[in-house]
C-alpha positions, 0 to 999 in steps of 0.5 A: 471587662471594661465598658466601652458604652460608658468613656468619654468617647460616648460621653462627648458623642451623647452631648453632640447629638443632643445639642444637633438634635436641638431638642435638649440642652444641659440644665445651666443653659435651659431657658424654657422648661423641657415640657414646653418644648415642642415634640417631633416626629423625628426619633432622633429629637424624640429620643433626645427630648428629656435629660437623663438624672441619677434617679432615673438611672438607678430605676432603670438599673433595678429593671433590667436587674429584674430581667436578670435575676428572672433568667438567672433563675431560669439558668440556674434550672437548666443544671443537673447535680448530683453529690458528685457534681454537675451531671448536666450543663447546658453549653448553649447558655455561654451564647448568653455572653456573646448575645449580651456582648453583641448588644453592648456593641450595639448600643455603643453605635445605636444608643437610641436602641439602649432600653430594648438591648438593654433588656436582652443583655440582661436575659442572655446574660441571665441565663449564663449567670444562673448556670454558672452560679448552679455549677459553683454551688455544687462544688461548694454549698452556699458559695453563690450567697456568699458571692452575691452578699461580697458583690453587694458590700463592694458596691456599697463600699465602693459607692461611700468612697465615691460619695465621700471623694476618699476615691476621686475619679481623675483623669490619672485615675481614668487612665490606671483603671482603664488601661490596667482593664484593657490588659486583663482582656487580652489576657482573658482572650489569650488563655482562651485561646490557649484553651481552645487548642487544649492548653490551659492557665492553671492559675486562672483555673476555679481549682487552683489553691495557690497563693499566686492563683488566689493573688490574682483573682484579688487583683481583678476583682479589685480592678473591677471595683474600681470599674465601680468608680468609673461607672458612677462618675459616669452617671453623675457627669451625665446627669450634671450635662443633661444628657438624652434621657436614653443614656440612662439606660445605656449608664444602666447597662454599662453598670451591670457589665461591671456588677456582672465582672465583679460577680463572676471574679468573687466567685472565682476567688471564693472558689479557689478559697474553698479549694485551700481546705 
């Protein structure tokens, strides 16, 4: 899914409000060291106080991947198996993505709230992703390491594309990424649809062996690796603009919705694989 806390809409909100706060300006324009500067009572200019860095994202997103995995644990509890399948899965889980969804809409409008909805993101989040996970390695032992361990060598490719420029993160490139985004949602929206007045998308089925199937889910999760560009020039424009320290967590966040996106379509795509032999 694309990111809706992490465009240059609430990169350009973000700058506006630190520099009406007065509390905060980019680094190329400080004159005074942050710490001299004089803290209000307002929240609003508290939050704006100190300057968001690379640093200090990367440790906001190992904490909330902390608050993840806890609950993924708990999640992956919930699942009854057995050698036929899942016997039991607890439905009410799915209400993790919609809490989790509610809290990135929240934090796109309130991102002075980033660290606490951030960290119900990632438990609502959590138990989803742990219930899912279960249900896929009854169906094909190993698949979720196999899944974590792809997810983990995306990133790292796709952050040495990053760095080393191979991939630059243009305007055009915005524009690809983001509409090519925007599409494979209402898509999704549709064939949900679809599913709940008891039709079906057979090749978006985990089942569905077909070379077009397993075409698809290479596209989308490719998509969401290029997700990956967009989210670290994200981060790394904010960090050069100096922007409020809590749009750390809000860089955190958006982040993990991408890491969470590639996760679940390598894991499709995995699934589809085993279905083949």
């Amino acid at each position: 899914m694309a990111n809706p806390i992490l465009n240059d809409k609430a990169f350009k909100e973000a700058s506006e409000a630190g520099y009406a706060s007065g509390a905060w300006a980019p680094p190329q324009s400080r004159s005074t060291p942050i710490s001299s500067i004089p803290m209000s009572n307002d929240p609003v200019s508290a939050w704006h106080s100190q300057a968001m860095t690379v640093q200090g994202t990367a440790t906001a997103t190992g904490v909330l991947f902390v608050f993840l995995l806890a609950s993924a644990v708990f999640g992956y509890s919930l699942v009854k198996t057995d050698a036929f399948g899942v016997t039991k899965f607890p439905t009410w889980s799915l209400l993790g993505v919609f809490i989790g969804f509610g809290c990135v809409i929240g934090m796109r409008f309130k991102p002075q709230l980033a660290k606490p909805l951030g960290i119900v993101y990632a438990l609502a989040e959590g138990v989803f992703i742990g219930a899912i996970s279960h249900a896929y390695e009854s169906y094909k032992s190993g698949i979720v390491l196999e899944a974590a361990g792809a997810t983990l060598a995306v990133f790292a490719v796709m952050l040495f594309l990053y760095r080393t420029q191979i991939i630059k993160v243009t305007e055009r490139f915005k524009r690809i990424v983001i509409g090519a985004t925007l599409g494979v949602m209402v898509f999704y929206g549709i064939s949900l649809l679809i599913n709940l007045f008891g039709g079906s998308v057979s090749f978006l089925q985990s089942n569905n062996g077909s070379a077009f199937s397993i075409l698809i889910s290479v596209l989308v999760a490719g998509l969401a690796a290029f997700n990956l560009a967009l989210n670290f020039d994200f981060i790394e424009r904010g960090a050069k603009a100096g922007l409020p320290k809590q749009m750390e967590w809000v860089a955190a966040v958006g982040l993990m919705v991408t890491i969470i996106w590639l996760y679940l379509e390598i894991l499709r795509l995995l699934a589809k694989l085993n279905s083949r032999r």
